[in-house]
MMTF fields as JSON, N, C-alpha, C and O atoms, coordinates in Angstrom:
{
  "mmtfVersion": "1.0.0",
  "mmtfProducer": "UNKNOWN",
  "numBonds": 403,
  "numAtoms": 404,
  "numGroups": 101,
  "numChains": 1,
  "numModels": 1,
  "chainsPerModel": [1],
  "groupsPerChain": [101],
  "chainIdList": ["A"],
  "bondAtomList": [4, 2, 8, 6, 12, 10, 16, 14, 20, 18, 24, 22, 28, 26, 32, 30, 36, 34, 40, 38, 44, 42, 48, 46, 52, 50, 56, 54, 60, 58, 64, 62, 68, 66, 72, 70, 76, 74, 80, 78, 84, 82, 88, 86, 92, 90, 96, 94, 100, 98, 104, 102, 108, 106, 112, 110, 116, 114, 120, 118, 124, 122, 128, 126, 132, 130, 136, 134, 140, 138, 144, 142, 148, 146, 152, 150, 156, 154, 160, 158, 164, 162, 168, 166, 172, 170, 176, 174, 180, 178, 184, 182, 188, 186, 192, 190, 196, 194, 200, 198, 204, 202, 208, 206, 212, 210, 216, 214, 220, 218, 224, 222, 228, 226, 232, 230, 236, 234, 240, 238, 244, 242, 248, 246, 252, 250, 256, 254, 260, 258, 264, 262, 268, 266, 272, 270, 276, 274, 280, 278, 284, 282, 288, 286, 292, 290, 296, 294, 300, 298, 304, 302, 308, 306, 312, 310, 316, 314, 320, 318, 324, 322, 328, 326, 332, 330, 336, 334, 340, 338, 344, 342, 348, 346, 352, 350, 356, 354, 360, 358, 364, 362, 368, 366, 372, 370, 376, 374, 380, 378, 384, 382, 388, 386, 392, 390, 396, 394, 400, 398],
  "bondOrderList": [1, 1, 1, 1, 1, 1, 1, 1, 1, 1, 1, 1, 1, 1, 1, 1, 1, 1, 1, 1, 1, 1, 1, 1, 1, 1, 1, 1, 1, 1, 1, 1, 1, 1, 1, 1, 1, 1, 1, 1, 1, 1, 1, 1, 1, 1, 1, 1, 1, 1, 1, 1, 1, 1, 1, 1, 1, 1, 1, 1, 1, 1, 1, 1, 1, 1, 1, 1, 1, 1, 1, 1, 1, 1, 1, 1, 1, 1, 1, 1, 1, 1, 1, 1, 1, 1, 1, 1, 1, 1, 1, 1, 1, 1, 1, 1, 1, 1, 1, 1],
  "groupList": [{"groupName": "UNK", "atomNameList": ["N", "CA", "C", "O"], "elementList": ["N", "C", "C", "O"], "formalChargeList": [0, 0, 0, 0], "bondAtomList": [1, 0, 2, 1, 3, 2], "bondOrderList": [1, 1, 2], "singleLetterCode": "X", "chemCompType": "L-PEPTIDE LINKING"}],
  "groupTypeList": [0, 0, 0, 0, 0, 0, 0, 0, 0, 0, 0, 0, 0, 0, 0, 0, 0, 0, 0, 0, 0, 0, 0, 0, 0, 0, 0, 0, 0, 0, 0, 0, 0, 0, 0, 0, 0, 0, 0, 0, 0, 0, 0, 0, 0, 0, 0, 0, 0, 0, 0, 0, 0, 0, 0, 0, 0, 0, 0, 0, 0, 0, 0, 0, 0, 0, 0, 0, 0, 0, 0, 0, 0, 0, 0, 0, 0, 0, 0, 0, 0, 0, 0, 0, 0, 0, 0, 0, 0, 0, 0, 0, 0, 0, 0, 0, 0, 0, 0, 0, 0],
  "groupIdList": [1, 2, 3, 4, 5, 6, 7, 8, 9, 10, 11, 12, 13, 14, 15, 16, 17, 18, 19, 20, 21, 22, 23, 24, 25, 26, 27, 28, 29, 30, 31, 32, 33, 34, 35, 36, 37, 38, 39, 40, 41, 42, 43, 44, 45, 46, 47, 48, 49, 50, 51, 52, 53, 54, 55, 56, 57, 58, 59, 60, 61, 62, 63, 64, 65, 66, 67, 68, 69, 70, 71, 72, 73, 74, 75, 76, 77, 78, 79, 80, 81, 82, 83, 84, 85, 86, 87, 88, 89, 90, 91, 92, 93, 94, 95, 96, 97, 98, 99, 100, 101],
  "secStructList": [7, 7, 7, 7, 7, 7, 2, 2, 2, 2, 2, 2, 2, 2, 1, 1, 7, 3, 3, 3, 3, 3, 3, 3, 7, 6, 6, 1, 7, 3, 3, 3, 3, 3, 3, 7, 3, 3, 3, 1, 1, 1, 7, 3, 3, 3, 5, 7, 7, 6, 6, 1, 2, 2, 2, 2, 6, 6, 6, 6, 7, 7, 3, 3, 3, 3, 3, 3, 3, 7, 6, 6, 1, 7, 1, 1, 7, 3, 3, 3, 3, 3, 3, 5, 7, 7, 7, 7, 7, 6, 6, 6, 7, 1, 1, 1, 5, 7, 7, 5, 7],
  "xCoordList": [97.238, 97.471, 96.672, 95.598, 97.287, 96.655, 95.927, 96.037, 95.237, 94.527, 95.304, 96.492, 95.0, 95.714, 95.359, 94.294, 97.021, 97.215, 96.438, 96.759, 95.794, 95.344, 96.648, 97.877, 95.882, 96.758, 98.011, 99.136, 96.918, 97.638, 98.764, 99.844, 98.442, 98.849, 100.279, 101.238, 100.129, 101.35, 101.968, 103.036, 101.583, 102.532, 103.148, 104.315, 102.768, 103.113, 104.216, 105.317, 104.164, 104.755, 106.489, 107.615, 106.113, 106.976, 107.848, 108.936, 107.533, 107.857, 109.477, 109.958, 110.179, 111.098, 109.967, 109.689, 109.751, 108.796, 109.247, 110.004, 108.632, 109.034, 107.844, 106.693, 108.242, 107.63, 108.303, 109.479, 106.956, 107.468, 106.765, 105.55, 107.205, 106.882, 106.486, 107.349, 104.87, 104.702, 104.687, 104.251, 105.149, 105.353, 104.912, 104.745, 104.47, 104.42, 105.601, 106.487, 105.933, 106.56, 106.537, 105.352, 107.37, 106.709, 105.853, 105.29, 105.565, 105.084, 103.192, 102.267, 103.341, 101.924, 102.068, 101.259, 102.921, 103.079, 103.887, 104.831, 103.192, 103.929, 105.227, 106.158, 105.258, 107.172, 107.33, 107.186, 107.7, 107.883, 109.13, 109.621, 109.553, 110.89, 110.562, 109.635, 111.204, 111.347, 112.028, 112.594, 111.723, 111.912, 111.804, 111.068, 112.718, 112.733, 111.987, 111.722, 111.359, 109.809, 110.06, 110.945, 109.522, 109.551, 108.426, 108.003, 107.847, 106.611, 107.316, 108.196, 106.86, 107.266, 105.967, 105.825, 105.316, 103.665, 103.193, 103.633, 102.121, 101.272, 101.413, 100.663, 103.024, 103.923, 104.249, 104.377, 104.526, 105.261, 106.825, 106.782, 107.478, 109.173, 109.513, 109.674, 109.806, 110.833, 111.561, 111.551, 112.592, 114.187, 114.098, 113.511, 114.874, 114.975, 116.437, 116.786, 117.325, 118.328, 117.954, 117.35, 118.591, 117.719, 118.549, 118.145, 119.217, 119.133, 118.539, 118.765, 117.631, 116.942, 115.903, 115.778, 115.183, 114.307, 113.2, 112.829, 112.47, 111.378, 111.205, 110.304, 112.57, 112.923, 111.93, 111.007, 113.027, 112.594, 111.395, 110.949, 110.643, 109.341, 108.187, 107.234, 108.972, 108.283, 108.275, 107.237, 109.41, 109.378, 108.449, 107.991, 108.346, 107.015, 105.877, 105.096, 105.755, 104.635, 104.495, 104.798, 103.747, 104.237, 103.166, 103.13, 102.214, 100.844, 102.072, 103.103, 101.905, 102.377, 101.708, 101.015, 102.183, 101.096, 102.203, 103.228, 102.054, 102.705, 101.902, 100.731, 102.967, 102.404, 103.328, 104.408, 103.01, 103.942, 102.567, 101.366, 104.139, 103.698, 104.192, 105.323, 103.248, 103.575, 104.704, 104.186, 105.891, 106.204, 106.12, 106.902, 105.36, 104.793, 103.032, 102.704, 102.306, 100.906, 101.296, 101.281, 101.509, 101.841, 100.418, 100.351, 99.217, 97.816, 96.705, 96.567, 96.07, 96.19, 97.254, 97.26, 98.289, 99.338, 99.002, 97.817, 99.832, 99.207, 99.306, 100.393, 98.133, 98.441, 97.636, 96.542, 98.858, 98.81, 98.687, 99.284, 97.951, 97.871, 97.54, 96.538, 98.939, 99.07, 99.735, 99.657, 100.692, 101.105, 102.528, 102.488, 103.789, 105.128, 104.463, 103.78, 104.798, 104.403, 105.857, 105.877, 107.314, 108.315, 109.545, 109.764, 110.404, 111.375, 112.935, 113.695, 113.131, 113.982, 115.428, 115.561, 116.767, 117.919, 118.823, 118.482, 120.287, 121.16, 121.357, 121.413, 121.439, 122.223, 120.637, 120.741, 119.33, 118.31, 117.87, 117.491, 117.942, 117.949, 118.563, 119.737, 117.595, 117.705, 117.754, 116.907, 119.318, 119.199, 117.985, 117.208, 118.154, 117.387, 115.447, 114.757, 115.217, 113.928, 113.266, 113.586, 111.808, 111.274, 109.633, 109.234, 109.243, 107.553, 105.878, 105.108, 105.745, 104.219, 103.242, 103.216, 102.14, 100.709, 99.158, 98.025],
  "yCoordList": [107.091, 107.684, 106.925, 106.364, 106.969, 106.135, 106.677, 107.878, 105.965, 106.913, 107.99, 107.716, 108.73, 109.61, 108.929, 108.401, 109.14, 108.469, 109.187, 110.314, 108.634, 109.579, 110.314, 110.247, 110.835, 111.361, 110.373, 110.516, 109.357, 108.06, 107.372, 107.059, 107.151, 106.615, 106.942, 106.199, 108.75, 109.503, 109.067, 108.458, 109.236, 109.535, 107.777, 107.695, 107.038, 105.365, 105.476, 105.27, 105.794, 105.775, 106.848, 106.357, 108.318, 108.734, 108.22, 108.782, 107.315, 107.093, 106.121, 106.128, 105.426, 104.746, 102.874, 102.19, 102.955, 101.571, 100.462, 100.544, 99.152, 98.053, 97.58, 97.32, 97.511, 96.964, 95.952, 95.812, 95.082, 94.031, 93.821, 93.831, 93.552, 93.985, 92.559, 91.718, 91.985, 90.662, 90.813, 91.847, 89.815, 89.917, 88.909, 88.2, 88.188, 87.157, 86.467, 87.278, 85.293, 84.129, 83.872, 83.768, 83.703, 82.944, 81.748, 81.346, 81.007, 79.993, 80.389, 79.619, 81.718, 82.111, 82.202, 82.928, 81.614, 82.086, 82.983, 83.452, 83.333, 84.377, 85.055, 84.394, 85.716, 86.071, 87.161, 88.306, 86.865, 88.656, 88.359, 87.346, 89.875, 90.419, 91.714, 92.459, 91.968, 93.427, 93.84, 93.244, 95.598, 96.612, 98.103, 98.44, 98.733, 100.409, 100.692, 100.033, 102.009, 102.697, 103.805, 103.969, 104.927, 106.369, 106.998, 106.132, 107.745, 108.695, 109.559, 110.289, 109.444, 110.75, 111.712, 111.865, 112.16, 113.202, 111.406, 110.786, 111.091, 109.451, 108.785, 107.929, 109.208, 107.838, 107.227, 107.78, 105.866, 105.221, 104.596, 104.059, 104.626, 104.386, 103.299, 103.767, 101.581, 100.853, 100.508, 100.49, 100.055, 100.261, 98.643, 97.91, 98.127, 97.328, 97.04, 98.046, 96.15, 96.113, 94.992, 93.923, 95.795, 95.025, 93.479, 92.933, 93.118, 91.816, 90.347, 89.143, 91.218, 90.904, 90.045, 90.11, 89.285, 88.236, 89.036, 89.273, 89.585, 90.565, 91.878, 92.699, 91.97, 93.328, 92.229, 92.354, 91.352, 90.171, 89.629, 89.334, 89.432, 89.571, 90.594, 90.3, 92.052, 93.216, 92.991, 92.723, 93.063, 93.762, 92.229, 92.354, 91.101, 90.241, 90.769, 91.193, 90.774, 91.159, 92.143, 92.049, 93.499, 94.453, 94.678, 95.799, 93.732, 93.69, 93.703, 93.052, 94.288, 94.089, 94.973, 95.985, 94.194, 94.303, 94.833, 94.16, 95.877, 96.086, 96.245, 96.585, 95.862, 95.95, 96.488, 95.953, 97.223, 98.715, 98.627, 98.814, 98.111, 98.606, 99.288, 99.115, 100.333, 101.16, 100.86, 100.314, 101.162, 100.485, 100.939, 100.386, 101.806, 102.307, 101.682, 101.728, 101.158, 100.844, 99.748, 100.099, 98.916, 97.802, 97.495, 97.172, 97.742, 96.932, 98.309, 99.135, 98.15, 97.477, 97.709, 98.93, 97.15, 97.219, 98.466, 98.79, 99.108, 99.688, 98.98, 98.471, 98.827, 97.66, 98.627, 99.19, 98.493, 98.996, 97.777, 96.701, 98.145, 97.322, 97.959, 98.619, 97.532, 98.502, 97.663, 96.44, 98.491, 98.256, 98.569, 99.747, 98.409, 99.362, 99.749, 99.024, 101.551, 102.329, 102.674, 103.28, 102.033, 102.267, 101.77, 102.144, 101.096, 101.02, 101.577, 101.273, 102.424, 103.557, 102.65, 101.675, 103.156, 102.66, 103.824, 104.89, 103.335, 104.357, 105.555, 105.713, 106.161, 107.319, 108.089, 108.827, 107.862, 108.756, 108.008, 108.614, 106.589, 105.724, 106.336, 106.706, 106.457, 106.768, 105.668, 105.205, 105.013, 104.059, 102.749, 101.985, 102.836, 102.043, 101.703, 100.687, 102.805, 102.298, 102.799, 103.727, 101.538, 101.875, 102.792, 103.361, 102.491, 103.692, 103.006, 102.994, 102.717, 102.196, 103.055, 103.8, 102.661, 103.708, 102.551, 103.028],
  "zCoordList": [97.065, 98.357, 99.401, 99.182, 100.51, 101.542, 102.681, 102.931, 103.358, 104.61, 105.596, 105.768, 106.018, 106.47, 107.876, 108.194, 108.958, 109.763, 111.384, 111.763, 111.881, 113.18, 114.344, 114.344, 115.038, 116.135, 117.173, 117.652, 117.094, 117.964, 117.106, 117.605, 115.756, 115.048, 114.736, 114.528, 114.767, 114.37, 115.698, 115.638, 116.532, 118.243, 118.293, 118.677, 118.1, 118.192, 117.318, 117.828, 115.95, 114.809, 115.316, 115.386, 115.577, 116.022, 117.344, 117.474, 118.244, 119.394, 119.264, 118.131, 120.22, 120.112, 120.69, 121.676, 119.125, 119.468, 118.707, 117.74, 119.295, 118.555, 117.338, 117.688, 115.992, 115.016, 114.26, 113.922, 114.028, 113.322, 112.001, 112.195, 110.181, 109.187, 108.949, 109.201, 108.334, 107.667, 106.159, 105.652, 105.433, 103.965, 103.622, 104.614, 102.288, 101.781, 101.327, 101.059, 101.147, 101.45, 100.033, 99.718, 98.906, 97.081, 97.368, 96.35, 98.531, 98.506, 99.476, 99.736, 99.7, 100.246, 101.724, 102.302, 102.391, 103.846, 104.11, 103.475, 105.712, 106.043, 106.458, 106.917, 106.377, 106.889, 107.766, 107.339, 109.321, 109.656, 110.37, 110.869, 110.218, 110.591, 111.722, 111.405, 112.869, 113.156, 111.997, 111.081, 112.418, 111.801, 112.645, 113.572, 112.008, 112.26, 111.505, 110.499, 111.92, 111.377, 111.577, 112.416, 111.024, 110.917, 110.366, 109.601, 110.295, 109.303, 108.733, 109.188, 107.614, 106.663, 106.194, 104.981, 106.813, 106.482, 107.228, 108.196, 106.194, 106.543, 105.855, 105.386, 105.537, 105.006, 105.825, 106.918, 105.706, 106.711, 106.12, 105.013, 106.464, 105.842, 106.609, 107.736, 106.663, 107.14, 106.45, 105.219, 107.468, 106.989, 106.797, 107.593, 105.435, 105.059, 104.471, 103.854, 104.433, 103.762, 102.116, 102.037, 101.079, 100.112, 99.607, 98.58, 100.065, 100.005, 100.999, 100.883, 102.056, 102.975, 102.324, 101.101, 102.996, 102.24, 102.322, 101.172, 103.158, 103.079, 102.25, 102.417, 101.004, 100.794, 98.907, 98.103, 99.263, 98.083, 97.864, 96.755, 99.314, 99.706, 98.623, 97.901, 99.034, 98.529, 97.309, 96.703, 96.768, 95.3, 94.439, 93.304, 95.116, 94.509, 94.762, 93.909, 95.65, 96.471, 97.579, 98.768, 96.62, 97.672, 98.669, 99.175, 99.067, 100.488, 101.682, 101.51, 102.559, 104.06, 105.041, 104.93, 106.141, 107.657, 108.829, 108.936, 109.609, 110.453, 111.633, 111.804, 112.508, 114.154, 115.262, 115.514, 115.705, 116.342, 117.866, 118.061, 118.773, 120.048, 120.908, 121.361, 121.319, 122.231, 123.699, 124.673, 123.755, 124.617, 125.996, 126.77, 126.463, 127.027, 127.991, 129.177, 126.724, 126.519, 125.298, 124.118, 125.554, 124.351, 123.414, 122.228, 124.497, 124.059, 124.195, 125.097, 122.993, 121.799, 120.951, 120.792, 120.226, 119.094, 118.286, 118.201, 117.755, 116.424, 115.23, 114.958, 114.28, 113.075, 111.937, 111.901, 110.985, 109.726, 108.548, 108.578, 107.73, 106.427, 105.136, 104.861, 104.099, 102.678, 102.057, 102.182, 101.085, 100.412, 100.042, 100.397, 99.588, 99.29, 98.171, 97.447, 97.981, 97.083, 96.219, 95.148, 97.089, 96.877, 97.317, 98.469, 96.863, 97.311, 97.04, 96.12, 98.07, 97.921, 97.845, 98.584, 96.65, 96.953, 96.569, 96.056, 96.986, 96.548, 96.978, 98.198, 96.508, 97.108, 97.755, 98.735, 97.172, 98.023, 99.299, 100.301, 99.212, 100.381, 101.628, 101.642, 102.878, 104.43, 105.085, 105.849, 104.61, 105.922, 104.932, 105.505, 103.57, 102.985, 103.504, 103.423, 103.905, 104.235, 102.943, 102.201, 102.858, 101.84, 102.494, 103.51, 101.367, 101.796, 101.798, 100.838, 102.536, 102.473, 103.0, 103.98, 101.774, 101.741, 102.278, 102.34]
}
């Protein structure tokens, strides 16, 4: 289980904001993509399609870094760093997002 998310954190997270997801690369560099974001409790859920290179990313290597700005107050970003605890498919899949803690 992961840190539980603050007040700001939730309100950024809930908002109509722009995030962008970094993954590892098989070769050690980095990779980022936007992404849709959602909270589920101080889960965090992005939407990924799984033949996406960052989805391929995950399931090697599931470390990733997100950065969610307020579009409102862009600065400071909100920046998260975990792990996928999950990657959701099929019929329980929302829009294919997976779950990071």
């Amino acid at each position: 289980m992961g840190v539980p998310l603050s007040d700001g954190a939730r309100r950024i997270l809930d908002g109509k904001n722009f995030a962008h997801v970094a993954t590892i690369m098989k070769d050690g560099s980095p990779q980022v993509s936007p992404v849709w974001v959602y909270r589920h409790g101080d889960n965090v859920m992005i939407s990924t399609g799984v033949a996406r290179q960052k989805t391929r990313n995950l399931k090697r290597d599931p470390r990733v870094a997100l950065s969610i700005a307020d579009v409102d107050n862009p600065f400071p970003p909100l920046q998260i760093r975990g792990r996928v605890v999950e990657i959701i498919t099929g019929e329980p899949a929302v829009e294919g997002f997976v779950e990071v803690t």
